[in-house]
N, C-alpha and C positions, 0 to 999 in steps of 0.2 A: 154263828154258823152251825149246820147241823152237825149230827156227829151218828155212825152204825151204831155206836150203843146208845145211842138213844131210842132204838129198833130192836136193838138183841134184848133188850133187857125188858122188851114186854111179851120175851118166850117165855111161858109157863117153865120152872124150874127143872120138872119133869124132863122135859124135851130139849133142855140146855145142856144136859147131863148127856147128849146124842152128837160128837166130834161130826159125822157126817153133816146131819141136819144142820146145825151152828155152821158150818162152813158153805152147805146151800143157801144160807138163807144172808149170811154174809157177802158173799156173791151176789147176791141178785137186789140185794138192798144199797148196797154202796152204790153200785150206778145211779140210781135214784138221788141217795143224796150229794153224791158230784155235782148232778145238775141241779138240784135246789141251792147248793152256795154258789155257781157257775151264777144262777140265775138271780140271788140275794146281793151277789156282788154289784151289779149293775146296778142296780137303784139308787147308790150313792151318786153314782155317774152322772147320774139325771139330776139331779138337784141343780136347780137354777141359782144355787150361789156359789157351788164350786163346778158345775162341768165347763167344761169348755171345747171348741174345736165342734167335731162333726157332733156329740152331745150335746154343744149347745144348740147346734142347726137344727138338730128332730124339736127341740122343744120349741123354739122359733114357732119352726113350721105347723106343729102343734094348734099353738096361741094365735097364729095369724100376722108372725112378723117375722118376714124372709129375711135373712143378712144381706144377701144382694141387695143395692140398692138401684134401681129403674133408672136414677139420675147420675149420672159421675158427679163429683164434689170436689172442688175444687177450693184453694185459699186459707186450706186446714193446716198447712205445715206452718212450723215458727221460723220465724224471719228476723233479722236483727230489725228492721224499719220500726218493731215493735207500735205497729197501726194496731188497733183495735179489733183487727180482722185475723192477725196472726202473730201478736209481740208475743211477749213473756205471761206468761197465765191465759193467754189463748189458743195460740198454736201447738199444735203435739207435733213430736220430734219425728224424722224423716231419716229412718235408715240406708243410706244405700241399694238394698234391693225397692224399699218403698216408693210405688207407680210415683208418676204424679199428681193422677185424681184415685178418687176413691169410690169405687163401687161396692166395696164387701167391709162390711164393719168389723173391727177388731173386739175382742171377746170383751176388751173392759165396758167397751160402750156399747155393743152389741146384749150385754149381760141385763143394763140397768134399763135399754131400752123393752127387753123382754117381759122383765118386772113390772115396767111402767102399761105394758101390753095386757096382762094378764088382768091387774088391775080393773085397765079401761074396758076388758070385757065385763066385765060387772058394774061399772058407771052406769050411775041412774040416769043421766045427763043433768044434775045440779049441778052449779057454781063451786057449792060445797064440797061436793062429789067430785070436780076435775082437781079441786087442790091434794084431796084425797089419794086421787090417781097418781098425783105428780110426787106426793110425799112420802108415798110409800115404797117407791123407787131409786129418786136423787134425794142426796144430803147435800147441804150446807147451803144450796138455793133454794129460794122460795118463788112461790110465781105468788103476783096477784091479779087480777082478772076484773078491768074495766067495759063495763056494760053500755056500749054506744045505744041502746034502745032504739034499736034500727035493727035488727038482726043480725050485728056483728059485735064483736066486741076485739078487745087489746087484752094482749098478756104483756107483762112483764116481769121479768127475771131480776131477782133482787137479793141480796146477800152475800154473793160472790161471785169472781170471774165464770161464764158459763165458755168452756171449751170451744172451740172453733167447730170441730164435726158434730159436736152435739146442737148445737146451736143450727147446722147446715140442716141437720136430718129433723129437726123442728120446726124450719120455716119450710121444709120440702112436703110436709103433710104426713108425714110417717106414722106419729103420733098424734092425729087431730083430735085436741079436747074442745071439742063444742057437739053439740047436740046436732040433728039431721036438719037442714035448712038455717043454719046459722055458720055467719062466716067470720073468721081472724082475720079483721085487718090491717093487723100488725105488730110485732112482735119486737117487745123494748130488752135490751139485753145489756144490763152496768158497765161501766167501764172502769171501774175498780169495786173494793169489798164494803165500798160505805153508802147511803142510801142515795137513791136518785131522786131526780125534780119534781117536786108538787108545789102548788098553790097552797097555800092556810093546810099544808098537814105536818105533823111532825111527831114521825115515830122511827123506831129502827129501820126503818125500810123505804119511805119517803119523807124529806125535808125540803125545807127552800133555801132563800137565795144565799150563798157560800157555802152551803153545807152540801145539798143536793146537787149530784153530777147528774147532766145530761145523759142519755142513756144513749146508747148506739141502735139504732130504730130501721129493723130489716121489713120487708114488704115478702107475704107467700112466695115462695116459689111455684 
């Protein structure tokens, strides 16, 4: 933060020596720097890992991703049935005032989608480039990106439970990592934290038969 003597003390010593003077120029200077730390303050506020609330909304809107969402969403809260759609490690918890769909993202996933946003404005549209986009936003899942060579391809979510709303606002188009004329035909999302199903591969993230879980396989919205 600034400080008046950081201003009084580049008066020639001469003219310091002057009670009037020192006190006009003290006056007229402090307003000044009220509003430089008024105005230094804020910048913290903006920061995309701690603001939140109407701060995180200007940066949103900024970047190119509204918090409102165009589609209500539905299926996100947790449920005892613990389905794949809203059990335990899917669904996020439902307060009592909490709608029952969801239009307006909450600041945790509202925050990472923004990251992911910023990102993908710089996406070159490589393969290597959307894991990029994806990595530098979410932890602990990984996507990997199957190449139909037809102009669409599959992601799939791998390494841990992905959320219900995050999962909603990914198959809704919100975030599309594909290049202009290429489409996601669908999107594989774990149903636990251990690798899902392939054919002859075997690494932390796909295995076969006993090892690899089927994956839970949603279609765009």
């Amino acid at each position: 933060m600034n400080d008046i003597n950081t201003y009084l003390e580049l008066i020639p010593a001469a003219n310091q020596e002057q009670p009037d003077f020192m006190a006009t120029v003290n006056g007229l200077c402090s307003v000044s720097v009220q509003i430089q730390n008024v105005l230094a303050s804020l910048i913290p506020l903006f920061d995309v890992d701690v603001a939140v609330g109407a701060q995180l909304d200007v940066i949103g809107e900024l970047v190119g991703f509204p918090r409102s969402l165009q589609i209500a969403v539905s299926g996100i809260y947790f449920s005892w049935d613990d389905t794949s759609a809203d059990g335990w490690d899917f669904g996020i918890w439902q307060d009592p005032t909490s709608p029952g769909t969801l239009t307006v993202l909450p600041d945790d996933v509202y925050r990472n989608f923004i990251k992911a946003k910023i990102a993908a404005n710089h996406w070159d549209g490589t393969t290597d480039g959307a894991y990029e986009v994806w990595d530098s936003s979410f932890t602990g899942v990984t996507i990997l990106i199957q190449d139909g060579l037809d102009m669409s391809y599959k992601i799939a979510f791998v390494g841990a439970i992905v959320d219900s709303l995050t999962a909603a606002v990914m198959t809704a188009g919100y975030l599309p990592l594909k290049p202009e004329g290429v489409m996601i035909s669908e999107y594989l999302f774990p149903v636990n934290t251990g690798p899902i199903f392939a054919f002859d591969i075997e690494n932390q993230f796909l295995d076969g038969w006993d090892i690899g879980s089927w994956p839970n396989v949603q279609l765009p919205t």
